[in-house]
C-alpha positions as CSV (number, residue, x, y, z in Angstrom):
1,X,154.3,61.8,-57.0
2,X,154.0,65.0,-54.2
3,X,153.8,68.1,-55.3
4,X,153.4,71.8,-54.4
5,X,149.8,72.3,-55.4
6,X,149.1,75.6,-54.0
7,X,150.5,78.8,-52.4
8,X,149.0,81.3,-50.3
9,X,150.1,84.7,-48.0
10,X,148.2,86.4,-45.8
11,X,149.9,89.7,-45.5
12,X,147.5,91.0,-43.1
13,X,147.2,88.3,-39.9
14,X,143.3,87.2,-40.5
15,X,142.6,89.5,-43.9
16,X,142.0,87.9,-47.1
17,X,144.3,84.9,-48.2
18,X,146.4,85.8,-51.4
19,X,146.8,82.9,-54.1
20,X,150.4,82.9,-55.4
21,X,152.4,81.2,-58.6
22,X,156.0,81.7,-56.7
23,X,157.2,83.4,-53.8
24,X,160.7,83.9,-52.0
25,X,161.1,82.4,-48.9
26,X,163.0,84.1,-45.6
27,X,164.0,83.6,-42.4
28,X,160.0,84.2,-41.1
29,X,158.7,81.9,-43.8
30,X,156.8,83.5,-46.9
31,X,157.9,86.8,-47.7
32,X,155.5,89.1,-46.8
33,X,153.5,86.6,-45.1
34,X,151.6,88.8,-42.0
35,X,154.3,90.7,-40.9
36,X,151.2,93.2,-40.7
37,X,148.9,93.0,-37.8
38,X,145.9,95.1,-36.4
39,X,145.4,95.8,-33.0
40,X,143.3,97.7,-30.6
41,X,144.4,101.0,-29.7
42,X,143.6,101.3,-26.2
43,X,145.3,98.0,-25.2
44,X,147.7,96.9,-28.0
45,X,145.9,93.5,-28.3
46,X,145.8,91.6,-31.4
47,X,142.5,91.8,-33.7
48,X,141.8,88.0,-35.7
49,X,138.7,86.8,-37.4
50,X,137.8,85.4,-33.9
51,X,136.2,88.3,-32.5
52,X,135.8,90.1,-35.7
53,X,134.5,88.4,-38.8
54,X,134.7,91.1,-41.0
55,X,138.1,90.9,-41.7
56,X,137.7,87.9,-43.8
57,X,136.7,90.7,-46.3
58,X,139.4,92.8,-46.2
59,X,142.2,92.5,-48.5
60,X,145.2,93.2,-48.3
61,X,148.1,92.9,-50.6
62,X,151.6,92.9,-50.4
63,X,154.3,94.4,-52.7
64,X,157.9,94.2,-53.3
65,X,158.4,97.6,-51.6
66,X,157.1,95.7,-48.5
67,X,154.3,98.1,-48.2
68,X,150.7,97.3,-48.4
69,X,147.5,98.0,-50.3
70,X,144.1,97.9,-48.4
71,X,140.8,97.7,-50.1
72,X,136.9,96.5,-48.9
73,X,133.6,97.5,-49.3
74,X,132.3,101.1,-49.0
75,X,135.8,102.3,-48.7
76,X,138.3,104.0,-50.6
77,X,141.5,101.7,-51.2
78,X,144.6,103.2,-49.3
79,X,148.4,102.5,-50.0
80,X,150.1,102.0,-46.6
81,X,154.2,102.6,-47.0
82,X,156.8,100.0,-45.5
83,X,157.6,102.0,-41.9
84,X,160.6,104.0,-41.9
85,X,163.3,103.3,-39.3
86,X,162.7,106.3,-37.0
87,X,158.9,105.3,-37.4
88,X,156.8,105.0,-34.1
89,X,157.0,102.0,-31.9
90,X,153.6,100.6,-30.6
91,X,153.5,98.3,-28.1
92,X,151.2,95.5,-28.8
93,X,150.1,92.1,-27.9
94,X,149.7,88.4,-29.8
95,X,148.9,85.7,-27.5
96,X,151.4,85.3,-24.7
97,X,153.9,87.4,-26.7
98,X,154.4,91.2,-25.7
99,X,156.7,93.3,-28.2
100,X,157.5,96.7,-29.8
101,X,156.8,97.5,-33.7
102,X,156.6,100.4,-36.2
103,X,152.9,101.8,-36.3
104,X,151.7,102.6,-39.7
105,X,150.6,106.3,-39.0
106,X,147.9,107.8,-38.9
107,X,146.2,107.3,-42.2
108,X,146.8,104.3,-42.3
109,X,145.1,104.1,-38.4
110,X,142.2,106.2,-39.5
111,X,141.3,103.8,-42.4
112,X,141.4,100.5,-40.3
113,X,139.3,102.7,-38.0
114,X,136.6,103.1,-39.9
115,X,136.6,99.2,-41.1
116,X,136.7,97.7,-38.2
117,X,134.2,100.2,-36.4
118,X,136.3,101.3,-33.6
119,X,139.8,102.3,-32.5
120,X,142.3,100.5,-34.3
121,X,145.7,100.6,-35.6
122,X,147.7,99.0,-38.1
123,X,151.1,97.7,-37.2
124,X,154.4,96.0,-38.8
125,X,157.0,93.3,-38.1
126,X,160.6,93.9,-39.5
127,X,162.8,90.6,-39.2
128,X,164.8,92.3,-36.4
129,X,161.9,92.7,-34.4
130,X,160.2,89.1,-34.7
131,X,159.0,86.3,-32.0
132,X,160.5,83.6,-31.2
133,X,158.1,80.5,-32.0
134,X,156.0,78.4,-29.5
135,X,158.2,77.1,-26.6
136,X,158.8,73.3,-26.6
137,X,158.5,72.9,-30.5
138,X,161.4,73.1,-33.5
139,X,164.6,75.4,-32.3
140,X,165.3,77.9,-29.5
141,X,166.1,80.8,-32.4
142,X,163.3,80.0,-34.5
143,X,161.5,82.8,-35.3
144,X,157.6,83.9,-36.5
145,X,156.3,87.5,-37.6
146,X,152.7,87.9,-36.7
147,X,151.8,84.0,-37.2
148,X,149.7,82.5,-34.4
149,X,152.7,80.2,-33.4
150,X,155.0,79.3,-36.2
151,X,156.0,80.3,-40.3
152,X,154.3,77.8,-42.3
153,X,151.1,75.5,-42.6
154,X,150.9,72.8,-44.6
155,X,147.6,71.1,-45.6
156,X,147.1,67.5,-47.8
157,X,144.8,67.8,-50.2
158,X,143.6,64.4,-49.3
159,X,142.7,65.6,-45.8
160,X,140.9,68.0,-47.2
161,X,138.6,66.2,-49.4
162,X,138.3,63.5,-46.6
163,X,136.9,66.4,-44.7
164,X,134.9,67.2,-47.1
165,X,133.4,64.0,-47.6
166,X,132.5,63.8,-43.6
167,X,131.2,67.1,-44.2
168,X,128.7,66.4,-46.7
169,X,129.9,69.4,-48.7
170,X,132.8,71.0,-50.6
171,X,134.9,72.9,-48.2
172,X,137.5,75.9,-49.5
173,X,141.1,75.3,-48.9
174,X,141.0,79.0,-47.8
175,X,139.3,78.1,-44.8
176,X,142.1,76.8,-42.7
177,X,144.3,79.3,-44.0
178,X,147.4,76.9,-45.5
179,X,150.4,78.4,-46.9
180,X,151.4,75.2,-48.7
181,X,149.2,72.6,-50.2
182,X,150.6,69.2,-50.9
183,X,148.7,67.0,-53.8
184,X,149.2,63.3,-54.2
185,X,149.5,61.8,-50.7
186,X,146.8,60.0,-48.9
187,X,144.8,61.7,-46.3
188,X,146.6,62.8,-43.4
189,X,149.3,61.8,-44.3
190,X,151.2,64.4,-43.9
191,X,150.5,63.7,-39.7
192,X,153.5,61.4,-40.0
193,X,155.8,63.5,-41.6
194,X,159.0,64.9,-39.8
195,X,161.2,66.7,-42.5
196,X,160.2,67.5,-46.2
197,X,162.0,69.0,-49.1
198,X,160.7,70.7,-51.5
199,X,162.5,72.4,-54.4
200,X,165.8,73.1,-52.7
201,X,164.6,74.2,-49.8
202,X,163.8,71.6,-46.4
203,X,161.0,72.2,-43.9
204,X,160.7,70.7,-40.1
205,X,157.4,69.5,-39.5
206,X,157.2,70.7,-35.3
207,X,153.6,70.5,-34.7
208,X,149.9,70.0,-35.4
209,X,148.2,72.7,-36.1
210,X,145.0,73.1,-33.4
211,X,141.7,74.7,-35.1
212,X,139.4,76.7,-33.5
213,X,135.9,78.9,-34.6
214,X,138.0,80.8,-37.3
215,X,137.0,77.6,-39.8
216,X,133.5,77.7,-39.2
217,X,133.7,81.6,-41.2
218,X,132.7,81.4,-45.0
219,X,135.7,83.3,-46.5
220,X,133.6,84.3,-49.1
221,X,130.9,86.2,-47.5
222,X,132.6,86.4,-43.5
223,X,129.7,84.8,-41.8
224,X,130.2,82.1,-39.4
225,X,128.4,78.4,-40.3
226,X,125.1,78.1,-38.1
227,X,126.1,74.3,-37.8
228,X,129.7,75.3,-36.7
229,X,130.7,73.2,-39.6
230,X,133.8,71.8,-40.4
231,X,134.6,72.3,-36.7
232,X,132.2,70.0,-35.5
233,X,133.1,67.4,-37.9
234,X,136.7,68.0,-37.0
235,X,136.2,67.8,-33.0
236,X,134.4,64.1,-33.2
237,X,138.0,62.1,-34.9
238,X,140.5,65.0,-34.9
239,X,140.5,65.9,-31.1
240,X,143.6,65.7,-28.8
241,X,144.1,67.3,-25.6
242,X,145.3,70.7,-27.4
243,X,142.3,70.6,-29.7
244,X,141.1,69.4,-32.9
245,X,144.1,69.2,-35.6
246,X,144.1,69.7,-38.9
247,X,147.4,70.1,-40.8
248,X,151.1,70.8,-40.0
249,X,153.0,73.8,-38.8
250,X,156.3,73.9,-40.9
251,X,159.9,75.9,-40.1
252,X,162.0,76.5,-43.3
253,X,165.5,75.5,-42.5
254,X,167.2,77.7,-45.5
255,X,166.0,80.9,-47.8
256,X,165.0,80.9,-51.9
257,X,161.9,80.2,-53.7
258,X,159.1,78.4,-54.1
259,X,156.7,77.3,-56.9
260,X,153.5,75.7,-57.9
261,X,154.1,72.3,-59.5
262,X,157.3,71.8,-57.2
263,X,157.9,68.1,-56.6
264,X,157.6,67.7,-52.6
265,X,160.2,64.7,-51.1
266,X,159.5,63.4,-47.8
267,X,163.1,62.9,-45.8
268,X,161.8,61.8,-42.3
């Protein structure tokens, strides 16, 4: 039997994952799920664990307020309000997508700051203000907060341990970043899948997701694998002409909750 084995959210696009029993799903996938962003202050562009590895050790969680809590090392941890409605718009960037969102303040900007090591600033999605998802894939008024492309990721856990075998090594699910992990079907498997319920809630799987250096950083300690590991592993029988792919993004077609230990039915 499939089930839901895991749950994680990411509150903060490329901070620390946050392991979950049960969360409520909305219109942009996981509630709370990185609807907040940093950027650079000078050109509004998007910050990620790409260029800055760091980030993999800064958490951030989110509470039912929609507000956020920022802690790391070596600084004092800071709780960052839900913008208000008359709250600053900042212009900012995320891959080909340009739009205007609330800015945290400057507390909040001055904190990040310091983190990161330069000027930053932290910024916020409300559902009014979200992207649409990648052109070509799922439904015209789809929509994604500060996801690379679309809501949800899905991961087997039998792709993962087949990676791991090819590896040589254990890898952490936290690595690729999943929001839903599905136990009890073979190794990518899920690479077939079109539409999937679980709970009462259905999901359209639109696309594989492409990985890129992001894997090869320990989410433990931030530092990227010398042998570019599982990357390299992934690149010699995962490759297609977007990249090497390794799980599913997912679109929820519907609202309500999920939780761990949810059987997982495969409609399509």
């Amino acid at each position: 039997m499939l089930r839901l084995s895991a749950l994680y959210r990411y509150p903060l696009k490329s901070g620390k994952g946050e392991p979950l029993q049960q969360v409520r799903l909305d219109k942009l996938g996981l509630d709370g799920d990185r609807r907040w962003m940093l950027v650079d202050e000078a050109s509004g562009r998007f910050l990620t664990q790409r260029a800055v590895p760091q980030m993999s050790q800064l958490s951030a969680l989110w509470n039912a307020a929609g507000g956020l809590s920022l802690s790391a090392c070596g600084l004092s941890p800071i709780e960052v309000p839900l913008p208000t409605a008359d709250a600053q718009l900042r212009g900012v960037t995320i891959w080909r997508d340009t739009l205007r969102v609330p800015d945290a303040g400057d507390e909040a900007g001055a904190w990040v700051s310091e983190f990161i090591g330069k000027s930053t600033r932290l910024v916020q999605v409300p559902v009014e203000r979200a992207r649409t998802t990648q052109a070509g894939y799922g439904r015209d008024d789809d929509q994604v907060a500060f996801a690379d492309g679309f809501p949800l990721l899905l991961i087997g856990q039998g792709s993962l341990d087949d990676l791991s075998e090819r590896v040589g090594r254990g890898l952490e699910m936290l690595r690729f970043r999943p929001n839903l992990v599905i136990e009890g079907s073979e190794a990518y498997a899920e690479d077939g899948w079109k539409r999937i319920r679980i709970g009462d809630i259905e999901f359209r799987v639109v696309k594989p997701c492409s990985r890129c250096i992001l894997t090869t950083i320990d989410p433990q300690t931030g530092e990227r694998n010398a042998d570019r590991e599982p990357l390299a592993t992934l690149q010699k029988y995962r490759s297609q002409e977007d990249g090497a792919m390794f799980g599913q993004n997912l679109v929820n077609d519907g609202n309500g909750w999920l939780e761990v230990g949810m059987p997982v039915t495969i409609l399509e």
